[in-house]
VEXDREN-2710 file (C-alpha; in Angstrom, 1 decimal):
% VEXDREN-2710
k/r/px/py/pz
1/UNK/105.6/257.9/12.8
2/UNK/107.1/254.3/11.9
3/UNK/104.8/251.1/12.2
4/UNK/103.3/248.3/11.5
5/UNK/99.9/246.0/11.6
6/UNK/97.6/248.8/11.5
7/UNK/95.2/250.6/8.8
8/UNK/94.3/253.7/9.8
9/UNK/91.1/254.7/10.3
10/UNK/89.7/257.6/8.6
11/UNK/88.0/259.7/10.5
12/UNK/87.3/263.2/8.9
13/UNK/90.6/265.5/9.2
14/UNK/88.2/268.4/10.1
15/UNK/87.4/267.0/13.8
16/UNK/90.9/264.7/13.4
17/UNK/93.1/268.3/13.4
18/UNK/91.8/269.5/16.5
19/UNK/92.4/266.1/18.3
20/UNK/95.9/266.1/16.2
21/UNK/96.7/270.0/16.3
22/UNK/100.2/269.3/18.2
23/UNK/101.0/265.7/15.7
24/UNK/103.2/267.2/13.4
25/UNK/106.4/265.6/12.2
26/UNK/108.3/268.9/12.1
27/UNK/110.8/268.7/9.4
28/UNK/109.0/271.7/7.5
29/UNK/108.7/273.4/10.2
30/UNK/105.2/275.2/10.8
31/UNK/104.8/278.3/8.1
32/UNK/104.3/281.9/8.5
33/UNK/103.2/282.0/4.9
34/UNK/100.1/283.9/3.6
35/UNK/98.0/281.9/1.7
36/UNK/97.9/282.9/-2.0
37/UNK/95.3/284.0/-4.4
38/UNK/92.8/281.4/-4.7
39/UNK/92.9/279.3/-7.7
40/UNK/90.5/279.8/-10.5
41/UNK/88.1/277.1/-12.0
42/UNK/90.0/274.7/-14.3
43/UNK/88.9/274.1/-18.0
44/UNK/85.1/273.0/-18.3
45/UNK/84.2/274.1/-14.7
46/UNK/81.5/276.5/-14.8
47/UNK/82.1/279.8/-13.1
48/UNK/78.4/280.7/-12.5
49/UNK/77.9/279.4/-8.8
50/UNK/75.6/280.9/-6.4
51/UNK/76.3/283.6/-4.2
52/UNK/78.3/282.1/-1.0
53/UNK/77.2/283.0/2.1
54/UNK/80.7/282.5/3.8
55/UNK/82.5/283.7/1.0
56/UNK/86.4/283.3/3.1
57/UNK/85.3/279.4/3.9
58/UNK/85.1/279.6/-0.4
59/UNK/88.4/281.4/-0.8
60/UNK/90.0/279.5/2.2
61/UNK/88.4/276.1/0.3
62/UNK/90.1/276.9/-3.1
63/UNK/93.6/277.8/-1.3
64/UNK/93.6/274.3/0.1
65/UNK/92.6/272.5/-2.8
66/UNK/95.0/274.2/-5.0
67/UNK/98.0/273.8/-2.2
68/UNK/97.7/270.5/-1.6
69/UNK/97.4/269.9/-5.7
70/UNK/100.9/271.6/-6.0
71/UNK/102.7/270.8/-2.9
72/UNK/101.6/266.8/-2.5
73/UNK/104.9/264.0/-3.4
74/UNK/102.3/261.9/-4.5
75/UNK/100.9/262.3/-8.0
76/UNK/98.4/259.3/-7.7
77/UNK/96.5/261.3/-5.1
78/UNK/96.7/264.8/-6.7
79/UNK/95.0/263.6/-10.3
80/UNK/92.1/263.4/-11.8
81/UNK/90.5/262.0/-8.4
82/UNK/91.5/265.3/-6.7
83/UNK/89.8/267.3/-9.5
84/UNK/86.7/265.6/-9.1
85/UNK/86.6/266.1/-5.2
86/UNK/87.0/269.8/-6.1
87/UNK/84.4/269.8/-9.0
88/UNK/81.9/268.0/-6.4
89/UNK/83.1/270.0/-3.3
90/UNK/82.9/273.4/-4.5
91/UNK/79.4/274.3/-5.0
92/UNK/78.6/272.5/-1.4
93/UNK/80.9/274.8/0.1
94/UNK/79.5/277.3/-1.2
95/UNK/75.8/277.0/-0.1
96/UNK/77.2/276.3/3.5
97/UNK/75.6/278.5/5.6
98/UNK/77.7/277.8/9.2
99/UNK/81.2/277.6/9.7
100/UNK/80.6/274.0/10.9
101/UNK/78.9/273.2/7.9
102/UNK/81.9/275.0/5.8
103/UNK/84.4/272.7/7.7
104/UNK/82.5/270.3/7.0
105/UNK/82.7/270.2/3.4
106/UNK/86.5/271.1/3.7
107/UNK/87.1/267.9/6.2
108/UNK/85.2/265.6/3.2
109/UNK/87.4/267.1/0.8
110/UNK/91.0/266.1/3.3
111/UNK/89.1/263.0/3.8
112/UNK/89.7/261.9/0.2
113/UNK/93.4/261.7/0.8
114/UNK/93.2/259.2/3.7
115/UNK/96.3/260.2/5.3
116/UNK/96.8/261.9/8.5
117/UNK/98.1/265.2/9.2
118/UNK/95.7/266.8/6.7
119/UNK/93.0/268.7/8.3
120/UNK/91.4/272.3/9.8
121/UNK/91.8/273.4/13.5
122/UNK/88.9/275.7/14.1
123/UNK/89.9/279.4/15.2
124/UNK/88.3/278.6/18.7
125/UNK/90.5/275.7/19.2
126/UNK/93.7/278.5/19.2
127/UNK/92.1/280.4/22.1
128/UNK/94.9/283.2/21.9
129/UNK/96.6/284.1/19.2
130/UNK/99.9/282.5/18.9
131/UNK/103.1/283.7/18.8
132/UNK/104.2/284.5/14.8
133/UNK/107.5/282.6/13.2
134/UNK/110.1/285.1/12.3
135/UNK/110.8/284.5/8.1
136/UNK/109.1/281.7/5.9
137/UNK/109.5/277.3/6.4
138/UNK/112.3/276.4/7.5
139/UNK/114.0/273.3/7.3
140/UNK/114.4/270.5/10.6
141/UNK/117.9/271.2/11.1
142/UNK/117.3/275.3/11.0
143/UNK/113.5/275.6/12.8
144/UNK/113.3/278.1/15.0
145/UNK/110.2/278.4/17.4
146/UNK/109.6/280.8/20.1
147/UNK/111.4/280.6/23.2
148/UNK/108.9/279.5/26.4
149/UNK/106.5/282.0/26.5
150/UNK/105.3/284.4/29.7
151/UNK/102.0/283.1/30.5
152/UNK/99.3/285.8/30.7
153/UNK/95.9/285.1/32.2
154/UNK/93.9/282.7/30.1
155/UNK/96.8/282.3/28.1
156/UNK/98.3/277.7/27.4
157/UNK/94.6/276.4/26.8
158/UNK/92.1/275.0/29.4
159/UNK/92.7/274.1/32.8
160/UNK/92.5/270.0/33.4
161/UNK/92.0/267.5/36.1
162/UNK/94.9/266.0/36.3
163/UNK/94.0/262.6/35.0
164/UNK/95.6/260.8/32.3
165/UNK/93.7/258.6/30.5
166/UNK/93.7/255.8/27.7
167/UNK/90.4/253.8/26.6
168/UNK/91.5/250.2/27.2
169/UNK/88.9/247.8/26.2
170/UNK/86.0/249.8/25.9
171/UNK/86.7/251.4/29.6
172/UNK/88.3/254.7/30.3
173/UNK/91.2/253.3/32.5
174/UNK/92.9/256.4/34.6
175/UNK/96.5/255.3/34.2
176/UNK/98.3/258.4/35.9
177/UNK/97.5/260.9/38.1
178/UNK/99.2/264.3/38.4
179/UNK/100.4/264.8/41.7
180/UNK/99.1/268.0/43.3
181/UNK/96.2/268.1/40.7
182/UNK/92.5/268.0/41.0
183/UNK/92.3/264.8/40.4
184/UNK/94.7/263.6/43.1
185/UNK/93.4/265.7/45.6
186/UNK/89.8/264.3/44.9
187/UNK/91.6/261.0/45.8
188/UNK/91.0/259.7/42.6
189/UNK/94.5/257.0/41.4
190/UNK/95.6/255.0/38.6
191/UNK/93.5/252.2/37.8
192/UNK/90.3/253.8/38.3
193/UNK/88.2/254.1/35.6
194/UNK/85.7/257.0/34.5
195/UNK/82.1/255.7/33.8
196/UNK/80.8/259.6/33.3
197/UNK/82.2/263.1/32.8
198/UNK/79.2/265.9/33.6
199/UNK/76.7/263.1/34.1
200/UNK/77.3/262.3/30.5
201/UNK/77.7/258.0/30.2
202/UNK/81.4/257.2/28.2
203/UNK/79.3/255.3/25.5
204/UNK/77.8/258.3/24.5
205/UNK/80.6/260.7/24.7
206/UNK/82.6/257.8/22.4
207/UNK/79.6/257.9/19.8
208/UNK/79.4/261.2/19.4
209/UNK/83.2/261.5/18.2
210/UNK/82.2/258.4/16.2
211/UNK/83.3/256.1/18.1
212/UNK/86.7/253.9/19.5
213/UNK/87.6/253.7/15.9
214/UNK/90.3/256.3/16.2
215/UNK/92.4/256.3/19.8
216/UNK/93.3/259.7/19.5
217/UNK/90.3/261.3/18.4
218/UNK/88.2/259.4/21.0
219/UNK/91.5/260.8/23.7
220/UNK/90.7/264.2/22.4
221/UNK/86.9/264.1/22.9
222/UNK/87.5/262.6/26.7
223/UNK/89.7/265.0/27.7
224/UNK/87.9/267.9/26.1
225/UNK/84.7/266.9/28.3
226/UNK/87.6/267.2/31.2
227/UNK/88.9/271.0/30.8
228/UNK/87.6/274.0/31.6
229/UNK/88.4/277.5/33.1
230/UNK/91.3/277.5/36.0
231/UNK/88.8/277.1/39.1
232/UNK/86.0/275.2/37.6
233/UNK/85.0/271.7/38.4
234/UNK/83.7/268.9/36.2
235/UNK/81.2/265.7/37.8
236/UNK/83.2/262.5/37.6
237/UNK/82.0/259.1/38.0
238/UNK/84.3/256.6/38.9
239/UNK/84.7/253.1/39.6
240/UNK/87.7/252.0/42.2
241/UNK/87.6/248.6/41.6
242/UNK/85.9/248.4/45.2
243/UNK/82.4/247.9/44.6
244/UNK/79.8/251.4/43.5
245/UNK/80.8/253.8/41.8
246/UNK/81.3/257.5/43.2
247/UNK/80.8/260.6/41.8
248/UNK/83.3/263.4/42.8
249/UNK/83.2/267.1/41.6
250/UNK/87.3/267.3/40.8
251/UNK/88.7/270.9/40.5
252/UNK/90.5/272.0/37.6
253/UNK/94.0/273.7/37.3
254/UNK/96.5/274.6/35.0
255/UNK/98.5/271.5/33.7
256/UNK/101.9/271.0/34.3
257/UNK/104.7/272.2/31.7
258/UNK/106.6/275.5/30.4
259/UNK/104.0/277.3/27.7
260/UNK/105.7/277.7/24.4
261/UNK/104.3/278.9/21.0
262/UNK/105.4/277.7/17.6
263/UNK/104.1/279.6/14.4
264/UNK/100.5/279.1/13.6
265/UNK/100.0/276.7/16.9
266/UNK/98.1/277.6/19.5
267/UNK/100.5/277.9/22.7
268/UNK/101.4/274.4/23.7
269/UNK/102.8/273.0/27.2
270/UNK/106.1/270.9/27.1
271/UNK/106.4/268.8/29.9
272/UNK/109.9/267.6/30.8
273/UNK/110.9/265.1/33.8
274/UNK/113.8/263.6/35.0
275/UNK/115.1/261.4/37.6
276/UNK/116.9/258.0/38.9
277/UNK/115.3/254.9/39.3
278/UNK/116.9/253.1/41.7
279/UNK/121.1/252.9/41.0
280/UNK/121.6/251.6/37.6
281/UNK/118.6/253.4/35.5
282/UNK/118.0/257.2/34.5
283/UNK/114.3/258.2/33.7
284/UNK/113.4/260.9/31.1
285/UNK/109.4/262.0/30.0
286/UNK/108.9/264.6/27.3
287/UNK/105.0/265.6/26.5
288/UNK/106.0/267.2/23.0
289/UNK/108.9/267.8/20.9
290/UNK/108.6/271.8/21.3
291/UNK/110.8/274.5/22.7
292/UNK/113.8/272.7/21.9
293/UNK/116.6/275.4/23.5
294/UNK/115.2/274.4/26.8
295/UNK/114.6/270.9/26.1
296/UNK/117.9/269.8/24.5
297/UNK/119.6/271.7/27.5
298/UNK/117.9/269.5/30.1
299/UNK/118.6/266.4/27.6
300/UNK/122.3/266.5/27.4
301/UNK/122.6/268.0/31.4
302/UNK/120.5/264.5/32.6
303/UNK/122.2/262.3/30.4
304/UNK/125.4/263.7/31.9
305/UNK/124.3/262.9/35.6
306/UNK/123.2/259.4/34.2
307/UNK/126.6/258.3/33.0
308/UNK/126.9/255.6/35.4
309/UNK/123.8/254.2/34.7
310/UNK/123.3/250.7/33.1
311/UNK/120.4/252.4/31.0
312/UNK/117.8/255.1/30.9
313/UNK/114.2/254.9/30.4
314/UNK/112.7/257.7/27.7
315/UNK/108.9/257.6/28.3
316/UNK/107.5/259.0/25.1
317/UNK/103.8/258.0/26.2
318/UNK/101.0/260.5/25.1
319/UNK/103.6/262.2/23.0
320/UNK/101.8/263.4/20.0
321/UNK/105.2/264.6/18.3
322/UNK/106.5/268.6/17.4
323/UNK/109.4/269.3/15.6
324/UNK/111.2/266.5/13.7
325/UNK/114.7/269.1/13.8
326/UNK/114.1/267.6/17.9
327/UNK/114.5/263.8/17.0
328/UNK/117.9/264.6/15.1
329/UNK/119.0/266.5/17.9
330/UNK/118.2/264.2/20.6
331/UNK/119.1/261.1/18.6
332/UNK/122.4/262.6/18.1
333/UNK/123.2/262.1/22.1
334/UNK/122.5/258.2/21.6
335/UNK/124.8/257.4/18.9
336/UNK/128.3/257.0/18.6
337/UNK/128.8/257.0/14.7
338/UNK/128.5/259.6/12.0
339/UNK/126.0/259.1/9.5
340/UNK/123.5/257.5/11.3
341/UNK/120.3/258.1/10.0
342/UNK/116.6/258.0/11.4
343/UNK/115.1/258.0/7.9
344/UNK/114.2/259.8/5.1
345/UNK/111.6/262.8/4.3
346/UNK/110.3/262.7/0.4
347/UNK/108.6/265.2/-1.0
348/UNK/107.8/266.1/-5.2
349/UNK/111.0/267.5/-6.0
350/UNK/113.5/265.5/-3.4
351/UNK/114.9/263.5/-0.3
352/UNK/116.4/264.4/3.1
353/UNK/117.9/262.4/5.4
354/UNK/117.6/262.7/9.2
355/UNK/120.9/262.4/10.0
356/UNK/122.3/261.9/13.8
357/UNK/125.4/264.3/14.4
358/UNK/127.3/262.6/17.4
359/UNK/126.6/265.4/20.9
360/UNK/129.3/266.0/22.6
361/UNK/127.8/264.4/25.4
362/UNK/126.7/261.2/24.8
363/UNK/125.1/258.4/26.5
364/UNK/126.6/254.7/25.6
365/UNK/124.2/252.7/27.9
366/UNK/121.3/251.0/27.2
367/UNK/118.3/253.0/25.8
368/UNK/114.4/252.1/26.8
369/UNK/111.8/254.0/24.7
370/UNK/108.0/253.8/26.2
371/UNK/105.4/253.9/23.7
372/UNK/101.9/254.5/23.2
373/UNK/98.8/254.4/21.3
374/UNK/98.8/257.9/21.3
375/UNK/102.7/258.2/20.4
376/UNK/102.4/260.4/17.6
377/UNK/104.5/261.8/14.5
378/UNK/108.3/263.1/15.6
379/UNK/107.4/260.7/18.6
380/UNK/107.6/258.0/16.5
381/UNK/110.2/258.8/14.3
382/UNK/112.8/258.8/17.3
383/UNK/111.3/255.5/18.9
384/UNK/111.1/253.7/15.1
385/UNK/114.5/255.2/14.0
386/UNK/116.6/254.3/17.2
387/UNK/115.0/250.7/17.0
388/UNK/115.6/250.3/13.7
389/UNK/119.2/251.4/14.0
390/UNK/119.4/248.6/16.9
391/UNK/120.2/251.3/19.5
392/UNK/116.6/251.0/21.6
393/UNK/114.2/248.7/22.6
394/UNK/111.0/249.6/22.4
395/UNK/107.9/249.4/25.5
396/UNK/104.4/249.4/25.7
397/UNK/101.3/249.4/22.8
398/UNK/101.7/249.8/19.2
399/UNK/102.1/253.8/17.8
400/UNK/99.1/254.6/15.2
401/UNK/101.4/255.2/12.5
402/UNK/100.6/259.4/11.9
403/UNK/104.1/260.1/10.6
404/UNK/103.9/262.6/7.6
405/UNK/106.1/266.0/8.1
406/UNK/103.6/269.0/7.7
407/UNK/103.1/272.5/7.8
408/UNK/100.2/274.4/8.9
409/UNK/98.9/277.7/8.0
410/UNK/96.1/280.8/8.7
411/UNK/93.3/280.7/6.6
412/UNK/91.2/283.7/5.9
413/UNK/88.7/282.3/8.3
414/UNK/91.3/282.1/11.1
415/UNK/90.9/278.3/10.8
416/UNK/94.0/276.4/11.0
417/UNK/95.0/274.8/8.0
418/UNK/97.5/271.6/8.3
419/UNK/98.7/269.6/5.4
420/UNK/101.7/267.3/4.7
421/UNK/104.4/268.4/2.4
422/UNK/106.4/265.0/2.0
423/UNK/106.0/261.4/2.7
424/UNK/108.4/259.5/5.5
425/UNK/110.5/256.3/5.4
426/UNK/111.9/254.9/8.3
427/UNK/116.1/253.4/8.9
428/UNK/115.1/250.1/8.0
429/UNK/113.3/251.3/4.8
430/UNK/109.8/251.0/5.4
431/UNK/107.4/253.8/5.4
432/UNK/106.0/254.8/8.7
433/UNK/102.6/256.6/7.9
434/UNK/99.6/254.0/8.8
435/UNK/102.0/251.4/9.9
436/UNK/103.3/252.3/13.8
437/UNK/106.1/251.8/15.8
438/UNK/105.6/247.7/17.1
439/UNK/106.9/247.6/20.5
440/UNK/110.4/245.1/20.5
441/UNK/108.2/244.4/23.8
442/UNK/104.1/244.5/24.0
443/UNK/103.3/246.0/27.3
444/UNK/99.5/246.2/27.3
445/UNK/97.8/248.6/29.8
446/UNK/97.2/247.0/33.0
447/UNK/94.4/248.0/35.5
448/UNK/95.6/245.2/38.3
449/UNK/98.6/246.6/38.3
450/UNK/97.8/250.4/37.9
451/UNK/95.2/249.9/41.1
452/UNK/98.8/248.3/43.0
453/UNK/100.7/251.4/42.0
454/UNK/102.7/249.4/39.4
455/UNK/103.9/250.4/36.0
456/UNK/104.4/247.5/33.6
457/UNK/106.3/249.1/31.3
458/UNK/108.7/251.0/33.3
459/UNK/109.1/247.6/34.8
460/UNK/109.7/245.7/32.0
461/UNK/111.8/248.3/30.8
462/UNK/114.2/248.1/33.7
463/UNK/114.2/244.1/34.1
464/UNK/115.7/244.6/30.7
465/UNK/118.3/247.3/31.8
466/UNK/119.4/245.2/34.6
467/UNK/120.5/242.1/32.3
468/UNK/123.8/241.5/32.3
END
């Protein structure tokens, strides 16, 4: 992601990855590797430790130590620090007698790094397993994930309500409702806001994922208490902006989007949408940068039939990012010149550019990128890289600033395991992790205008597009 203005917070990567599990800035692609041997103690650690009783969350403990201690660009972080946080890790590991107290210890031990995209996905969180990359990492311009999957029954994650929703001053503001959904049938539109999920209060749903501290993590814990299996319900309490509140049971369905799988991801939704807004504007909303075949086909066919257009609109809200190979690809639609770069991936041993290869369709009119708080990784290194190149103008809230290409593995425990393999600068030379993408135009979340049906961004997006 590329930023600026904001220190990340540093919530512990073990209940940050499964909020983050899809934020991954996909230049090295997701691995099919097996971890390797487990690395012995180093000189003057004593060997004599007591009996583990999770002896894999031990093994899986000393992979990740020892892989992020050969494979991080950054020496100051992989020193003498990082063999003290093994020396005092270890033996708490190994008298962990849950899997939650395991990952624990592991999420104190990413913790220490204080960037993001470091951190465990708990085997639950996968539900099925996912489908296997063919071969070892590859690189962004060479990934190759699996095409859009059949779904089987149980299969793409929990069912959902429908709602969209970002905390907005303490309140969880409803600012999109999926047409068809449970949500819309209950009646329930943009601008309402959620005041309890199960009978649950918001405060106490916030604390327990430590707060508003982190946007995505608190997103996560909301929308978790919002899934469930296809036909199930979950209690709302809402507030319409008309006086009491009202409590509606709203049903829950599968979420919109083509199931794909990627490596050692669970199966993921993309959600792609296109259509005109009004004569002289196109409108284009991606979910994720996965399942690319599919994707970049739809990309290059609607910015064919928006030609004519004076601009197009891509909403990149709630994207949490994918594969970075995506933002070269689609990037190379925008431009007109070879050589064009997005930025630069840096890892121990040495640097690649994301350069933008000219499509042979292209679009030449004015490009609108919507951002968002929860704008994420490859997300933000398209919106940073095309402002920084002065070919869009960025919409909306200020990106967190997640932007570090990573991998993730298997552990023995069947734990996910994601770590970053390289640090990320932007096109105009700053680095993007713990920075985020500033909006060329702030469009804070509204709820006067989300109860009017109105969409400040899209709107200030198009008042630009219409400019002569």
């Amino acid at each position: 992601m590329s930023l600026r203005a904001r220190t990340p917070s540093l919530v512990p990567p073990a209940r940050r990855a499964a909020a983050l599990a899809l934020a991954i800035a996909g230049a090295a692609a997701c691995s099919a590797s097996t971890p390797a041997p487990p690395a012995g103690p180093r000189a003057g650690e004593s060997a004599a430790e007591p009996a583990p009783v999770l002896p894999a969350y031990v093994e899986a403990f000393d992979y990740v130590w020892s892989t992020i201690d050969r494979t991080h660009w950054d020496p100051d972080k992989v020193g003498p620090a990082w063999d003290q946080a093994r020396a005092e890790l270890r033996p708490e590991i190994a008298r962990a007698r849950t899997a939650d107290e395991a990952r624990a210890v592991l999420g104190k031990l990413l913790a220490r790094l204080g960037q993001s995209h470091f951190g465990i996905v708990p085997a639950e969180v996968y539900g099925v397993e996912p489908p296997k990359a063919a071969g070892g990492p590859t690189g962004p311009a060479s990934a190759a994930p699996a095409a859009s999957a059949p779904e089987a029954p149980g299969a793409g994650g929990p069912a959902t309500t429908g709602l969209d929703t970002r905390l907005v001053d303490g309140a969880l503001l409803v600012i999109a409702v999926e047409p068809g959904s449970g949500g819309d049938r209950a009646g329930v539109k943009p601008g309402w806001i959620v005041r309890r999920i199960g009978g649950a209060p918001l405060a106490d749903i916030l604390a327990a994922a430590g707060g508003e501290r982190d946007p995505a993590l608190a997103a996560f814990a909301v929308q978790q208490r919002m899934t469930g299996p296809v036909g199930g319900t979950v209690e709302l309490e809402l507030d319409g902006g008309a006086g009491e509140p009202t409590t509606v049971a709203v049903a829950l369905g599968t979420p919109p989007g083509a199931l794909t799988g990627f490596g050692h991801l669970p199966p993921i939704r993309v959600d792609y949408r296109a259509r005109k807004l009004g004569k002289d504007a196109g409108y284009i909303r991606l979910s994720a940068f996965f399942d690319p075949t599919r994707v970049n086909t739809a990309f290059a066919r609607d910015l064919a039939a928006f030609e004519r257009t004076r601009g197009i609109v891509l909403d990149l809200r709630g994207n949490p990012g994918g594969l970075g190979a995506m933002a070269m690809g689609m990037g190379g639609h925008l431009v007109a010149e070879s050589g064009a770069s997005l930025g630069t991936m840096i890892t121990r041993d040495s640097k690649l550019s994301f350069v933008l290869n000219p499509q042979p369709v292209r679009y030449g009119g004015k490009v609108a990128i919507l951002v968002d708080e929860l704008c994420m990784s490859t997300c933000e290194i398209l919106a940073g890289g095309l402002q920084a190149l002065g070919r869009a103008r960025v919409f909306g809230v200020s990106t967190p600033g997640a932007a570090l290409p990573s991998q993730i593995e298997r552990l023995p425990t069947g734990d996910g395991f994601q770590y970053a393999v390289a640090n990320y600068v932007s096109a105009s030379g700053e680095p993007l992790e713990g920075r985020g993408v500033e909006p060329d135009v702030p469009v804070p979340w509204d709820r006067a205008a989300l109860l009017a049906g109105r969409d400040p961004a899209i709107e200030a997006a198009l008042a630009w597009i219409r400019e002569r």
